[in-house]
N, C-alpha and C positions, 0 to 999 in steps of 0.2 A: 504493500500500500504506500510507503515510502517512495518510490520511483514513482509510482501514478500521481501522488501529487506533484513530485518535482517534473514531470512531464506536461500537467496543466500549467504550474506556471510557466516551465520552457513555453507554451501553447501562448501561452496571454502576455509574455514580453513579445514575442517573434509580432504578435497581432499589435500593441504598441508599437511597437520600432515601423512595420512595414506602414501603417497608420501616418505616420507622421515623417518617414522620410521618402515617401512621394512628394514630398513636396519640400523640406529641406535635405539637405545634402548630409549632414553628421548628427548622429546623438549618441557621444561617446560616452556616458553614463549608461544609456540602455546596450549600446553594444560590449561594454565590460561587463554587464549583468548577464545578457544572453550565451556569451562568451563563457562563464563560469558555469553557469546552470549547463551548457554543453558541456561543459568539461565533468561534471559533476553525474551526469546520466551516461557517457558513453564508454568512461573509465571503470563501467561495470558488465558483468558478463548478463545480458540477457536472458529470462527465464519466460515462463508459460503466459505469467500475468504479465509482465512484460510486454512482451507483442500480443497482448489481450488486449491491451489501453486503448488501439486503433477502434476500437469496436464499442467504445462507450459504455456507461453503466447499465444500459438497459438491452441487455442479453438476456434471451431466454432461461430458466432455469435448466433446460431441456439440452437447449444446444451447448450450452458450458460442460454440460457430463457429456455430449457427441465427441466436443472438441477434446477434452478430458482424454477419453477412451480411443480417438487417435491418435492424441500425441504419444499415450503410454505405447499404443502400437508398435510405432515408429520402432520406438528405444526395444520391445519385446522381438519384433520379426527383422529389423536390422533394415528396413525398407521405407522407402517415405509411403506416405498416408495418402491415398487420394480421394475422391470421390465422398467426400467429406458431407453425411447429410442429401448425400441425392437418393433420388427414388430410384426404387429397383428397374418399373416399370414404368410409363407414363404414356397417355393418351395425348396427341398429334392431330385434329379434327378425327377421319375415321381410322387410323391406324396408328397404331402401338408401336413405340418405342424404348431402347433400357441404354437409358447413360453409363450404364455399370459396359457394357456392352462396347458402347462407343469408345469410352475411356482404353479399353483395350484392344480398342484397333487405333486409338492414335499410339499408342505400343508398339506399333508394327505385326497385332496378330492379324488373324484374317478369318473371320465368324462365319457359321453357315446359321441361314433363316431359321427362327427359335417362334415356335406360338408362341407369343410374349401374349395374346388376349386371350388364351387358355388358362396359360400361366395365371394373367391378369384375375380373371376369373377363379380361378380354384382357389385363390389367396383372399380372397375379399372378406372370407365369415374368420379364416384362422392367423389372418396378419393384417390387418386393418392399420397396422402403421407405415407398411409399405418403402420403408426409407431405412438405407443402409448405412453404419457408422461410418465406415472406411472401406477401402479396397486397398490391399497391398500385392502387387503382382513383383514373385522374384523371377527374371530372365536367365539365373543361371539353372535353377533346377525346375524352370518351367512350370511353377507351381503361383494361385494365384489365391490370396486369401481374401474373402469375404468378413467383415467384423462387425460385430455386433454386442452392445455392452450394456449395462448400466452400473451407477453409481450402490455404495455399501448400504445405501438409505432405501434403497427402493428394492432392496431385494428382503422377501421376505422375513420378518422377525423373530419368527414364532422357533427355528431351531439353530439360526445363527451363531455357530461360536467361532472367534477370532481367537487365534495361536499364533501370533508375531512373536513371542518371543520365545515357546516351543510349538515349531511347530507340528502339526499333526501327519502321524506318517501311517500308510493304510498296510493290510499285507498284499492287498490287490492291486497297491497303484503305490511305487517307491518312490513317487516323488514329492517329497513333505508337502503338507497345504498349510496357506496360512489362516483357509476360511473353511470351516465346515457347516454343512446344514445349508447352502445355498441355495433357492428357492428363486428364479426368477418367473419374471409373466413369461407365458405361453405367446401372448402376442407378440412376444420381442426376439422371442428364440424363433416363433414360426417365420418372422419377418428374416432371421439369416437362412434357416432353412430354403426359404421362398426365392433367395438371392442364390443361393447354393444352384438349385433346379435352374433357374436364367442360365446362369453361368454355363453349367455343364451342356447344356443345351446348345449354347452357340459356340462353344468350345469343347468341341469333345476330344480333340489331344493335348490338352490342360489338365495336370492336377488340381482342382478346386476344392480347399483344406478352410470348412469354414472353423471361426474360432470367436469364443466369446466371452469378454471379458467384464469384470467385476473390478470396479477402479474406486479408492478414495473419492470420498464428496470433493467438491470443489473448494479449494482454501483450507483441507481438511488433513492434507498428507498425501504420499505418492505413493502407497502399498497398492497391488492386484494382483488378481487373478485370472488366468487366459486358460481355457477350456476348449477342449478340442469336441465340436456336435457333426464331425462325418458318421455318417449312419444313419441319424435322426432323421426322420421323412415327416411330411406331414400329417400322415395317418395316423404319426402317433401323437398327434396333439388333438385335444378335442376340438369338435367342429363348433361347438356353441359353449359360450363361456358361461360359467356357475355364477345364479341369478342372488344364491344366496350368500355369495362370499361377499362381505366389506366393500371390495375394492370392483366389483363386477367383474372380476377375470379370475381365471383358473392360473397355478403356477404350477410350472418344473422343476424338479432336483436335481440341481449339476453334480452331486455328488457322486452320479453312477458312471459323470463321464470322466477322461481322462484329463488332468492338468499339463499342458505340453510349455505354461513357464508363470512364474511370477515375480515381485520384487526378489525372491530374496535370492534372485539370480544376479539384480543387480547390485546387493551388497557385497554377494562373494568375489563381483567383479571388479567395483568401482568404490569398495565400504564405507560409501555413503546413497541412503536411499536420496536426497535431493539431487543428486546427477538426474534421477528421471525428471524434472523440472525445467529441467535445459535443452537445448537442440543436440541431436545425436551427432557426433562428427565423421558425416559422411564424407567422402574425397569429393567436393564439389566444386567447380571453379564459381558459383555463383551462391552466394548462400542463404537466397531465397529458395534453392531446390533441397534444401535441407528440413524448410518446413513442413507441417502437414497441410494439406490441400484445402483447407477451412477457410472461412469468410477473411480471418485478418488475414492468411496468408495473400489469399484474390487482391484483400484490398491493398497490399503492399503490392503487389504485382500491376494492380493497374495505376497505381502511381508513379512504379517506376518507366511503363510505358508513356504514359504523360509525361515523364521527364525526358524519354531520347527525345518525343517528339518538340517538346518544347526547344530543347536544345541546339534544335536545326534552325531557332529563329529566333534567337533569346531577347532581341528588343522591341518583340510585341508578344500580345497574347495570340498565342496555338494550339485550337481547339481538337478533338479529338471526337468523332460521333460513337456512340456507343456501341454499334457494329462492328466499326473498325479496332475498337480497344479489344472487344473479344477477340477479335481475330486474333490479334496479336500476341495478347495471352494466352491464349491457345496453341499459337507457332510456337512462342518464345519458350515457356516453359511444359508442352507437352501433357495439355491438360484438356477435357472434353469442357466447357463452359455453358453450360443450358441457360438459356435466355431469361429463368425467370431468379435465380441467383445473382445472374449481372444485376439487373435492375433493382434488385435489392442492397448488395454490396454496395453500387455507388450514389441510391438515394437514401438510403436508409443510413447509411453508415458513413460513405466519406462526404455527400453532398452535406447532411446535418450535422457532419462533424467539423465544417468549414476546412473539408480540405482540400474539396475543389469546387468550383463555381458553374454555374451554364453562361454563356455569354448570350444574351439577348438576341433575339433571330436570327440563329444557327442552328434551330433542330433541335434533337436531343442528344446535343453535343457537350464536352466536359473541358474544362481548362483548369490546373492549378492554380491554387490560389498562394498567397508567399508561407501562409502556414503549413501548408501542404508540402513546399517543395523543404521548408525546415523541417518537416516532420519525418519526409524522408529521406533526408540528406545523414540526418540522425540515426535513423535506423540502418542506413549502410554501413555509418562507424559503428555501429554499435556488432555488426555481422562480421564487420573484416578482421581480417586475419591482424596481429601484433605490427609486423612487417609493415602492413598496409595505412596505418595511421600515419594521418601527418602530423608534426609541429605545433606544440601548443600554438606558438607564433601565426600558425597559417591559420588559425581555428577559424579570424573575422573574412578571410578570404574565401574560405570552404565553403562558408554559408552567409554570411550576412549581404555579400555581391551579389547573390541568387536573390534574397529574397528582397531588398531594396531593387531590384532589376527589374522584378516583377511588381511590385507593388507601383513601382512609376509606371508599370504597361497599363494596369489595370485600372490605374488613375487616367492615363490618358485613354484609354480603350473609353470610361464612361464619362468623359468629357466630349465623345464623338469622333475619335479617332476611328477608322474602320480597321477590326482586325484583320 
């Protein structure tokens, strides 16, 4: 919580300084300010809440345990996270489509025709949630996982025991648990299930290894559990949920499946559980492809595409239409982008978070605004590599030239200049 608020303030001097040096030239008071406050967030290694900040306080409860249970993915399958949140299946006017699907032919697989409205169909009474936590596909052993998770709070109460500090070891399954009595919804388990069937459908010389995981609440610790449900069919979940349970839904016991990893894989490797709170260090020359494929990851990704393009013209403003921003994140980092995510990512999240603007009759088109481009000028130092930092000395050139650049485009842009 400490860095989030030193973030707002970075937020609201960067919005002062660019405020007022449209129109004069120096305000070396607020640029020593900004100045420090950078040096004070970037001199820190980034963690989950971290690059959580882009995304405001007003995150679902819901999608905080998705993103949750992808990032621990990452750290558990040694793979980045994609498909963060999408639906398995989804309706197209009359015909059926599965982003899970897509995603793996921008992979370079190559799917044959799947009843996704069969599919669709047979899913409706026993998965009613229809949306997958992650997809991790590894290319070397050809195998592509499906995930599906929830938080320690929402799985059933009633014979929960937690063994972190012994933990529990079965004679049927050597590999200690840290959670016994696990009880999740039947809708949540049938929803990987349901992803499992797509999959193997349009992939059938794929191993598709679904796995479902049990993560720490949010804010709460970084202990889980990942469960292996190959076998599991839909037949074995009930078709209609029990009217007289509490919660209106029937639950499962993962007890009877097998554990294939948990935290306390990564004490014996890293003897500290808070490593899973951090990016896994994958060999990546970009270190946006390190994250998982969730809202703040998109929204730094389409930032930094508004920044080459800004780039190419930096003494005006250069708008970007929202079409073409998918495209681009889509080429640039290897990712399917469904149209109704876009539009949520950058109205809901960067347009309200001021940190990019529409310019007046251009369509539905996006441009940077000076918070924007400090915001993510910020989160590249705060990704790059030791090496890669510049000079305290250069701090006001790295960023404050950008965002005083922009701030005079945008001043003249609505004084009637034409972009």
């Amino acid at each position: 919580m400490l860095r989030e608020s030193q973030l707002q303030y970075f937020d609201k001097l960067v919005d002062a300084y660019a405020a007022v040096c449209a129109f004069i030239e120096r305000v070396e008071e607020l640029e020593t300010r900004i100045s420090q406050a950078y040096i004070e967030v970037s001199h820190t290694q980034p963690d989950f809440d971290d690059l959580s900040a882009i995304l405001g306080h007003a995150v679902p409860a819901r999608e905080q345990v998705i993103r949750k249970v992808a990032w621990t993915a990452q750290h558990a399958l040694s793979g980045r996270a994609k498909c963060v949140g999408y639906k398995v299946v989804q309706q197209a006017g009359s015909k059926y489509m599965s982003p899970l699907i897509r995603q793996l032919e921008v992979e370079g697989l190559k799917s044959r025709l799947a009843p996704l409205e069969n599919f669709s169909r047979a899913a409706n009474k026993r998965a009613p949630n229809k949306r997958l936590d992650a997809l991790v596909f590894d290319p070397k052993s050809n195998a592509v996982y499906p995930i599906k998770g929830c938080s320690l709070s929402q799985v059933r109460q009633k014979s929960l025991v937690v063994h972190r500090k012994s933990p529990h070891v079965s004679l049927f399954d050597p590999k200690p648990r840290i959670v016994t009595g696990v009880e999740v919804s039947t809708a949540s388990a049938a929803t990987l299930v349901y992803a499992t069937m797509v999959l193997k459908s349009a992939f059938p010389a794929i191993e598709v290894k679904p796995i479902y995981f049990v993560v720490d609440d949010p804010g709460a610790g970084w202990h889980y559990q990942a469960y292996s449900l190959d076998g599991l069919v839909l037949q074995r979940l009930p078709e209609k949920f029990d009217p007289l349970n509490k919660l209106g839904e029937d639950f499962l016991s993962l007890d009877t499946f097998p554990v294939v990893a948990n935290s306390l894989d990564c004490v014996r490797e890293f003897g500290d559980i808070d490593s899973l709170s951090r990016l896994p260090q994958f060999p990546m020359s970009d270190a946006l492809f390190r994250l998982p494929v969730d809202r703040a990851a998109r929204c730094y990704m389409l930032l930094n595409e508004l920044w080459k393009n800004q780039r190419k013209a930096p003494n005006r403003i250069r708008p970007m239409s929202a079409s073409a921003l998918a495209k681009q994140v889509t080429r640039g980092y290897g990712i399917y982008y469904p149209n109704d995510l876009r539009r949520h990512d950058l109205e809901d999240c960067l347009l309200r978070g001021g940190l990019i603007d529409r310019p007046a009759f251009e369509g539905n088109s996006f441009a940077l605004t000076p918070r924007g481009i400090a915001r993510l000028l910020l989160m590249k130092r705060w990704l790059a590599a030791p090496s890669d930092l510049e000079d305290d000395e250069d701090l006001r050139a790295h960023i404050l030239s950008h965002v005083q650049r922009q701030a005079e485009n945008w001043a003249a842009y609505w004084s009637g200049v034409k972009v």
